[in-house]
C-alpha positions in Angstrom: 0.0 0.0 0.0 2.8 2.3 1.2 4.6 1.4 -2.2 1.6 2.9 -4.7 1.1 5.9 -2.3 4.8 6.5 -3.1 4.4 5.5 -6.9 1.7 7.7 -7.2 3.6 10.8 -4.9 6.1 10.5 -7.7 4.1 10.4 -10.5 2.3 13.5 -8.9 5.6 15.5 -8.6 6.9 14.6 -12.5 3.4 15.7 -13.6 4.0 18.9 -11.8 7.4 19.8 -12.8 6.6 18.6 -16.8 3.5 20.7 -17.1 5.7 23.7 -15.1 8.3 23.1 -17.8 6.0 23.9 -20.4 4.6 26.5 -19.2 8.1 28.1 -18.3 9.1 27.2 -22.1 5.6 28.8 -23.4 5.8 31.8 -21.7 9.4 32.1 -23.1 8.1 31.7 -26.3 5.3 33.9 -26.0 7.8 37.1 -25.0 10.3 36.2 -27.6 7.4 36.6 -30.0 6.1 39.4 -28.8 9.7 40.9 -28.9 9.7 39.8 -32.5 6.1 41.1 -33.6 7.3 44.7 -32.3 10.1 45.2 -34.3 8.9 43.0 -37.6 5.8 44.3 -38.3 5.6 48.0 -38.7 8.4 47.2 -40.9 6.3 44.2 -42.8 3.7 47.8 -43.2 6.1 50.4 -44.0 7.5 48.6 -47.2 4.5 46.4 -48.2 6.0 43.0 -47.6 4.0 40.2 -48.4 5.6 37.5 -46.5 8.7 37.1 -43.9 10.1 34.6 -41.5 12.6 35.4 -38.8 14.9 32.5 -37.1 16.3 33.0 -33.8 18.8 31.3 -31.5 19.3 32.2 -27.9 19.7 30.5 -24.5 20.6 26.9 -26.6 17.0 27.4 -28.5 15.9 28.0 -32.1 12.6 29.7 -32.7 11.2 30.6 -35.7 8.4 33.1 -36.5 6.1 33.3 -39.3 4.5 36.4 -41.3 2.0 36.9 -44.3 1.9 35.7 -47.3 4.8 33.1 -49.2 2.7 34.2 -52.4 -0.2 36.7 -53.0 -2.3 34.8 -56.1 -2.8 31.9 -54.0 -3.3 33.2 -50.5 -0.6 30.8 -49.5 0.8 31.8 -46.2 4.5 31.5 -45.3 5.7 28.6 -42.9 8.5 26.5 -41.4 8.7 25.4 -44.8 8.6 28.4 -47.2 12.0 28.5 -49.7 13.2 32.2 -49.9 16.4 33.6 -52.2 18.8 34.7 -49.8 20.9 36.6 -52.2 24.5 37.5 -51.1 24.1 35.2 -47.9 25.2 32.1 -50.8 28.4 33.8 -50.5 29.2 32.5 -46.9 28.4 29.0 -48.3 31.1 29.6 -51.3 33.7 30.8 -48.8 33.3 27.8 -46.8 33.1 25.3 -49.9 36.6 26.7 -50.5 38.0 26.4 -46.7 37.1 23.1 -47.1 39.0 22.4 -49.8 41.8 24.0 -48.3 40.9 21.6 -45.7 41.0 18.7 -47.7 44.7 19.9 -49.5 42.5 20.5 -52.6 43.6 24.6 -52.8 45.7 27.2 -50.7 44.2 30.9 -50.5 47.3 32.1 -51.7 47.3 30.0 -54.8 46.7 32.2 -58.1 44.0 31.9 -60.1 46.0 31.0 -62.9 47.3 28.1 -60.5 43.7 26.4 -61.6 42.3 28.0 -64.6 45.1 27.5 -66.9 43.8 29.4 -69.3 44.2 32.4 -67.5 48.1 32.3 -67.5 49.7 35.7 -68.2 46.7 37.5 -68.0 46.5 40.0 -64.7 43.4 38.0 -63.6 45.1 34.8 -63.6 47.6 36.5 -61.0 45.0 37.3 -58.7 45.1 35.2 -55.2 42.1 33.0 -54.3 42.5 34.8 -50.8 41.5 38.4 -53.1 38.6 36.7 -54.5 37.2 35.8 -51.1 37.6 39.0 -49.4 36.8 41.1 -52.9 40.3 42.7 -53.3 41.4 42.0 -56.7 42.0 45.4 -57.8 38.3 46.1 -59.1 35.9 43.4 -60.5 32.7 45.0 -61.6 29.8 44.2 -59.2 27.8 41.8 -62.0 28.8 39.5 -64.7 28.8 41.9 -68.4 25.1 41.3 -69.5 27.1 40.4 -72.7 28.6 37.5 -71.2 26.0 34.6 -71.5 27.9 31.5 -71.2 31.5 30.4 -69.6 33.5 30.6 -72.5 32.1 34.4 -72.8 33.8 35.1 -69.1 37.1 33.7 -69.5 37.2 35.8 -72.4 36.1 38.7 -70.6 38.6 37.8 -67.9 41.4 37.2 -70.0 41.3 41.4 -70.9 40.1 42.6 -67.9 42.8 45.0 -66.3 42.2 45.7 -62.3 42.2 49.7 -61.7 43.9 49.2 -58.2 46.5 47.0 -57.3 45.4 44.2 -55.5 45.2 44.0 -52.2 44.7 47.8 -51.6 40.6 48.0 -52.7 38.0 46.2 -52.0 35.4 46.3 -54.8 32.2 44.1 -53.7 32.0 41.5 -56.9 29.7 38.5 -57.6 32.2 37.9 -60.1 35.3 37.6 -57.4 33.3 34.8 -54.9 31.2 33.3 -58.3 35.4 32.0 -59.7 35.9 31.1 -56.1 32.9 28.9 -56.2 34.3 27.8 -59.6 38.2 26.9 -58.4 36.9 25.3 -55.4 34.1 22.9 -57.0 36.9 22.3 -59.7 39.4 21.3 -57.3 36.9 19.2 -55.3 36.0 17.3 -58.8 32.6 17.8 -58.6 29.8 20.1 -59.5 29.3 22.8 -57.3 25.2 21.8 -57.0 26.0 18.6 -55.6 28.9 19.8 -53.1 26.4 22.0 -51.3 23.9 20.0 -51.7 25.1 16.7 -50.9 27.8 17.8 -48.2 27.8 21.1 -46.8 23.8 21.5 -46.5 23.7 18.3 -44.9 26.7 18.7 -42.8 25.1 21.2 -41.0 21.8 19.7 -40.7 20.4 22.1 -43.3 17.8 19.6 -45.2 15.7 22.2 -46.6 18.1 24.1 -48.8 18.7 24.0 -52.8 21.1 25.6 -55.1 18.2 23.8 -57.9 14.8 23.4 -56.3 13.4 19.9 -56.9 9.7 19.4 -58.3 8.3 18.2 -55.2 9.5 21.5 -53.1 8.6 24.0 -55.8 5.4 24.4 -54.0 7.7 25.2 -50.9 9.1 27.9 -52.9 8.1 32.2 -52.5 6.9 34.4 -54.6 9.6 37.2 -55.0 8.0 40.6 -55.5 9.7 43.7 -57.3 9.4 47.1 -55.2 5.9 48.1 -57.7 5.1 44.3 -56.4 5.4 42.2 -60.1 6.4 38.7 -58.9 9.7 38.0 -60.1 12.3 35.1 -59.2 15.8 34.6 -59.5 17.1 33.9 -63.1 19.7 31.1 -63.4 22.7 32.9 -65.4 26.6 33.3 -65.6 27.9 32.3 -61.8 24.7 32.6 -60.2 25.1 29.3 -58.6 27.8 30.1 -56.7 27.2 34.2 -55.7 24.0 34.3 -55.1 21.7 30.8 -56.0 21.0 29.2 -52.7 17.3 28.9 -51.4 16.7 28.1 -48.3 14.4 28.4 -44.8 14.3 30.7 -41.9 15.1 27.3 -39.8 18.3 25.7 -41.9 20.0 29.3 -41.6 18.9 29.0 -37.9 21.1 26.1 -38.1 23.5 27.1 -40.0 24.1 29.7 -37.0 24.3 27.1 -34.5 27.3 25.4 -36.7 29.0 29.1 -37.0 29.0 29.5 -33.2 30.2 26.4 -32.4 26.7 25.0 -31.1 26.7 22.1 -33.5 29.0 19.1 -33.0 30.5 18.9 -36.5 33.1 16.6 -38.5 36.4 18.1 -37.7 37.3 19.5 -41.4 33.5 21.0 -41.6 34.3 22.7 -38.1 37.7 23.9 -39.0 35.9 24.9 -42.7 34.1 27.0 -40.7 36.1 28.6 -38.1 38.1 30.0 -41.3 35.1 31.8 -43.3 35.7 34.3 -39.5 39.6 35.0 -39.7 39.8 38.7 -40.6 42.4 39.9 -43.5 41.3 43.4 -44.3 40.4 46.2 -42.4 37.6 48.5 -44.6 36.8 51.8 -42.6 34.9 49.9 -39.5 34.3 46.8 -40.7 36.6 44.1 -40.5 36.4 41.7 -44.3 36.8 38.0 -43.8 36.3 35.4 -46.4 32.6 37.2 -47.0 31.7 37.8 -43.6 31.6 41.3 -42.6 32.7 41.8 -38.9 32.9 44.4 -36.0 33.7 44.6 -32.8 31.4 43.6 -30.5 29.2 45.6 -28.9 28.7 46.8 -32.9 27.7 50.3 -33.7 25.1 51.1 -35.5 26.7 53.9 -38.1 29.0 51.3 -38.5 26.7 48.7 -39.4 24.9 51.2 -41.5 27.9 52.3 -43.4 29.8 49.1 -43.8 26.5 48.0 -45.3 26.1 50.9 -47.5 25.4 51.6 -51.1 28.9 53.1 -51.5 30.5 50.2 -49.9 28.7 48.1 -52.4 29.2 50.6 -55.8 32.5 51.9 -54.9 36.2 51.1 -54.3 37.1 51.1 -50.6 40.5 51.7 -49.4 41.8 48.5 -47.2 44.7 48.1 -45.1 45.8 44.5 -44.7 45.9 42.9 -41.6 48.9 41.0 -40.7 49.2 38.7 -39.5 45.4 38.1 -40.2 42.9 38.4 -37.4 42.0 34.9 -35.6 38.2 34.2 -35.3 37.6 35.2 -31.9 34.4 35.2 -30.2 34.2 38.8 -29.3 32.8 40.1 -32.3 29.4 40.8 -33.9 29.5 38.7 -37.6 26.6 39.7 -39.9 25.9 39.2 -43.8 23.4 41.4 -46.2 21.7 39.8 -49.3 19.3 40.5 -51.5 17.4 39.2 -55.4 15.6 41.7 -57.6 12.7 40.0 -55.2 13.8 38.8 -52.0 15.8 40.9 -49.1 17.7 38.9 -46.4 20.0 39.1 -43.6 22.1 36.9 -40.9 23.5 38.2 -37.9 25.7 36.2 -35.2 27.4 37.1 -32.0 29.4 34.3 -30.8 30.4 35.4 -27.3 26.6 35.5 -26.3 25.8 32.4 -28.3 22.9 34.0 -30.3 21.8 34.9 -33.7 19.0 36.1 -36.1 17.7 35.9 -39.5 15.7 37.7 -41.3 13.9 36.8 -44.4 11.6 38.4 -47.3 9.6 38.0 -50.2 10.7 41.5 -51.1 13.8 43.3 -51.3 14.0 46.4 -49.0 17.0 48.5 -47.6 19.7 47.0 -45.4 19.5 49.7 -43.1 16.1 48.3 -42.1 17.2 45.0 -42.0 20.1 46.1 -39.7 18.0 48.2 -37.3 15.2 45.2 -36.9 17.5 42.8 -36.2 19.3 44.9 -33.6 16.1 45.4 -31.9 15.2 42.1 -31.5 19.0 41.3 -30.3 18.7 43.6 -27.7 15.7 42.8 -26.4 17.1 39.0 -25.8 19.9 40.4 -24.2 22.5 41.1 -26.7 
């Protein structure tokens, strides 16, 4: 008798404690949201955005939060599912395709370019480092492939005469082209595709099973609507380097992920770990902003104006003195690590802080400015104790 009065004493207390648990972990949930729904929303208004989805990790957690519409003709609503372009955020995944070739004794940062596209030899691009194509600092890449060039004979052409208008190393000029041949020497050197190298190893290494460089038939469903700023739906066209500079689609909850691998949260093959860790080392120093292989960092606590102007049109359309850092700038976990990216009809952004062991990202089925997506995601960070 004594021995069920005890059972059921126990089975009391568990009861208790679980459904305390739960509501403890609700009522977190509820003020994160809430914290969330402040700073998202009048900014959903102000620039007419159909649809968004925000990802956050804090306290060992991943939330994600949901918002209007993944597409307007069909009423569909946006969900854990929903595929958005994440523009210039591909970049990061290119940088660390080639640190893990490096890993793998596939490519050094200071080989030449020329050191894997023969064809380049003698020509100034061939001379240009891997390391200046990852941190855009080849001497002044246009920002876009040459709407002439249509196909990759047309751009080794076009590379053969270009001519840099700095000397390498001094400028950075922000360049799809610059990480696109990085995505190109590393797949190369790797001896496959680079489709099925992100898709087959680094998505999956870092538990990111909802992500696509080419969006298969059963997920196009999955897939947002992009709308222009006058709000004609437009996607993502498939053209020169696209795959590697800016192709990757992917959820609010794999980039949650993916921030949980960046900060160390994620227990990881060694040479995936180590692939990462060298996508943070800093080489260039660009007014505020420290340049590593694509990731833009600061030092933590970040100011805004420097967020702002480290994310600025002019940093984006014009040449920016760099002094070189040497030797190059360990990743350390006292600095704020963020990445802006954009399609004619998406706008996105990822943000990480690894000395609190949190981040956020922010996605859209419309493009609109970076200082907004800055300022929202700063809002939200602070609240949670940034």
């Amino acid at each position: 008798m004594k021995s069920s009065v005890l059972q059921a004493l126990r089975t009391s207390i568990f009861f208790s404690c679980t459904m305390f648990s739960l509501s403890a972990m609700s009522a977190e949930i509820d003020s994160i949201k809430r914290t969330v729904d402040a700073a998202v929303l009048p900014v959903k208004d102000t620039y007419a955005i159909p649809g968004m989805a925000v990802g956050i990790y804090v306290n060992g957690q991943q939330y994600v939060f949901n918002y209007g519409l993944a597409s307007r003709a069909d009423n569909a609503p946006v969900n854990d599912a929903t595929l958005f372009e994440i523009g210039s955020i591909s970049k990061t995944f290119t940088a660390t395709m080639a640190t893990l070739a490096q890993q793998r004794g596939k490519l050094a940062l200071n080989d030449k370019v020329s050191d894997h596209l023969v064809s380049l030899k003698g020509s100034s691009f061939g001379d240009t480092t891997l390391l200046s194509l990852a941190t855009h600092t080849t001497g002044g890449l246009p920002l876009q492939v040459p709407e002439a060039v249509k196909n990759d004979e047309q751009l080794m052409t076009y590379l053969k005469s270009w001519k840099p208008a700095n000397v390498q190393g001094t400028h950075r000029t922000y360049s799809n082209i610059s990480i696109g041949l990085l995505g190109v020497i590393a797949a190369q050197s790797l001896q496959q595709p680079a489709v099925n190298i992100m898709q087959e190893q680094i998505f999956p290494a870092f538990g990111m099973n909802s992500s696509y460089l080419v969006v298969p038939d059963n997920k196009r469903a999955d897939y947002a609507q992009g709308y222009k700023k006058d709000d004609t739906p437009v996607r993502m066209r498939d053209d020169v380097l696209s795959v590697e500079a800016y192709g990757v689609r992917t959820t609010a909850s794999d980039l949650v992920q993916f921030i949980k691998a960046n900060l160390g949260e994620m227990k990881l093959a060694p040479e995936f770990a180590q692939a990462l860790k060298n996508t943070h080392t800093g080489y260039f120093k660009a007014g505020g902003m420290t340049q590593s292989l694509i990731w833009e960092l600061y030092p933590y606590p970040a100011e805004m104006a420097a967020l702002f102007e480290g994310s600025s049109e002019r940093m984006v359309f014009e040449a920016t003195p760099v002094q070189e850092i040497t030797p190059p700038m360990a990743a350390g976990a006292n600095v704020f690590i963020h990445k802006t990216g954009a399609t004619s009809g998406f706008g996105a952004y990822i943000a990480f802080v690894p000395h609190k062991k949190m981040g956020i990202v922010i996605l859209a089925n419309k493009n609109f400015p970076g200082k907004a997506r800055i300022e929202t995601a700063q809002k939200i960070l602070a609240q949670l104790g940034m």
